[in-house]
GUTOR-469034 format. One record per residue: x, y, z of N, C-alpha, C in turn. Coordinates in steps of 0.1 Angstrom, whole numbers, padded with zeros to 4 digits, always signed. Atoms other than C-alpha are relative to their C-alpha. Layout:
N
XYZXYZXYZ/...
REM end
This chain:
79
+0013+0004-0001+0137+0057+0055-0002-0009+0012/+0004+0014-0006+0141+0028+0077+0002+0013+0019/+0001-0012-0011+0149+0062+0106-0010+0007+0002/+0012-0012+0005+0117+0082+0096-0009-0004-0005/+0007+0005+0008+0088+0079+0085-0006+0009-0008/+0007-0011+0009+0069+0099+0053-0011+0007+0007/+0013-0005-0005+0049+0128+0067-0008+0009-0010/+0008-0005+0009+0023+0136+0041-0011+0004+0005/+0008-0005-0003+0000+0158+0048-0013-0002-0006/+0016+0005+0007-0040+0150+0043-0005+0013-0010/+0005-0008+0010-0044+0182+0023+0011-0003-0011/-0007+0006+0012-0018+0168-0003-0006-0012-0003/+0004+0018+0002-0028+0130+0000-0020+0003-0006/+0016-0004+0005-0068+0144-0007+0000+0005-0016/+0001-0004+0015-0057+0159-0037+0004-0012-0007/+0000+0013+0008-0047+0121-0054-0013-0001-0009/+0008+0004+0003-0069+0113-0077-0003-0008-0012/+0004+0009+0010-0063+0085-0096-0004-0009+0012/+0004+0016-0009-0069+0047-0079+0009-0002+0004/-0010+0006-0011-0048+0035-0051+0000-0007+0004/+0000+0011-0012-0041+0005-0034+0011+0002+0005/-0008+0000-0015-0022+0007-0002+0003-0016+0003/+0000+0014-0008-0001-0027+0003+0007+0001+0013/-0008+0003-0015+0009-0035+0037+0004-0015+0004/-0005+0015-0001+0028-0064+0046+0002-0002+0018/+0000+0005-0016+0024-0080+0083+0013-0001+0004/-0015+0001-0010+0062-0081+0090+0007+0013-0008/-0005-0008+0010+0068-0050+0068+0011+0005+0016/-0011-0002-0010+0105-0040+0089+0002+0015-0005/-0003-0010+0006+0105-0002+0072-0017+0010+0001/+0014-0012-0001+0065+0011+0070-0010-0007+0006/+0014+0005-0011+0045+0009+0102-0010+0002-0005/+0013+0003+0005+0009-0003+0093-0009+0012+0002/+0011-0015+0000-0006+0030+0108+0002+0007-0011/-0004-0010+0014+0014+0049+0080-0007-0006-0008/+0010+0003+0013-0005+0027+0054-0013+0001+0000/+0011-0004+0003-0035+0031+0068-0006+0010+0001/-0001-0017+0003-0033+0068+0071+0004+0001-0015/+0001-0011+0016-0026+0072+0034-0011-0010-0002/+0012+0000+0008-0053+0049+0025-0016+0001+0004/+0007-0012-0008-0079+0071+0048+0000+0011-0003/+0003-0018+0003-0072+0102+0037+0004-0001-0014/+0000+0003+0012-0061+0092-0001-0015-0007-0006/+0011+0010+0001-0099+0091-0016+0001-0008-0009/+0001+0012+0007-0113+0061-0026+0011-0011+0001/-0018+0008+0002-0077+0043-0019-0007-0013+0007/-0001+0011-0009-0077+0009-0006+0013-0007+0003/-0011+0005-0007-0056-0012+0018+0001-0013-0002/+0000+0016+0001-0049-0046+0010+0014-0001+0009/-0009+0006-0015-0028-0065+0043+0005-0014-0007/-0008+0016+0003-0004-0094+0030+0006-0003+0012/-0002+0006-0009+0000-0117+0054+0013-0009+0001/-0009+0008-0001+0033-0135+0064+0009+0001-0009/-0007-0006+0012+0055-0115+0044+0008+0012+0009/-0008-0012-0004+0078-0086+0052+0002+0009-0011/-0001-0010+0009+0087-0055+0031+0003-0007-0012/-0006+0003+0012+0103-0078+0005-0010-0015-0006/+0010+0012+0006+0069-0098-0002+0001-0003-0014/+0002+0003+0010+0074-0095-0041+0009-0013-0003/-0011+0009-0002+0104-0117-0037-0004-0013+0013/+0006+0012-0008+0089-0141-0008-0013-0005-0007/+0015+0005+0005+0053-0146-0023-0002+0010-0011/-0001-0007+0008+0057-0134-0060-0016+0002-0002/+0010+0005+0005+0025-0153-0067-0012+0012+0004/+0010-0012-0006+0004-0129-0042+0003+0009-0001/-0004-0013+0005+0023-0102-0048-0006+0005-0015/+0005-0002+0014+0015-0105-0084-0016+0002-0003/+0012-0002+0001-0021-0111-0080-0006+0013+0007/+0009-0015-0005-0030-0078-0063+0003+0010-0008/-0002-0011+0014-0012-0057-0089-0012-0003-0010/+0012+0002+0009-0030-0077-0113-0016+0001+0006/+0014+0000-0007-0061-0075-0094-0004+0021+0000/+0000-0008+0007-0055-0037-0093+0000+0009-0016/+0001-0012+0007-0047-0029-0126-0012-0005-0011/+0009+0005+0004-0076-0053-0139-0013+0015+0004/+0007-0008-0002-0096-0025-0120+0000+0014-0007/-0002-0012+0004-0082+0006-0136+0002+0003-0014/+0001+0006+0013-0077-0010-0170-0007-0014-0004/+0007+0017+0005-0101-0039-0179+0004+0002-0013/
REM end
């Protein structure tokens, strides 16, 4: 992974169709920010949420924000 990056094609990623959020982390060292914002562009309805000042292993540096966007997600998909 950290060699390559996932190439999914927009006629796969169009067919999704549950709810998405796309997290991207500002120092992510493994998935360049274009790749997340390519799947959540062509994945509909998806959104991007950008954690700031974090790296790939935000759940472990800032659980707190880490936690609240899941929760904030699954508040959306399940009230």
């Amino acid at each position: 992974m950290q060699s390559t990056q996932s190439n999914y094609l927009a006629d796969d990623l169009a067919q999704i169709s549950v709810p998405v959020t796309v997290v991207h982390s500002e120092y992510d060292e493994f998935i360049h920010r274009e790749h997340a914002v390519y799947l959540a562009q062509t994945i509909p309805n998806a959104e991007l949420v950008d954690l700031q000042g974090v790296s790939h292993f935000a759940p472990l540096q800032r659980p707190e924000l880490f936690n609240d966007i899941v929760l904030a997600f699954l508040s959306k998909v399940w009230p």
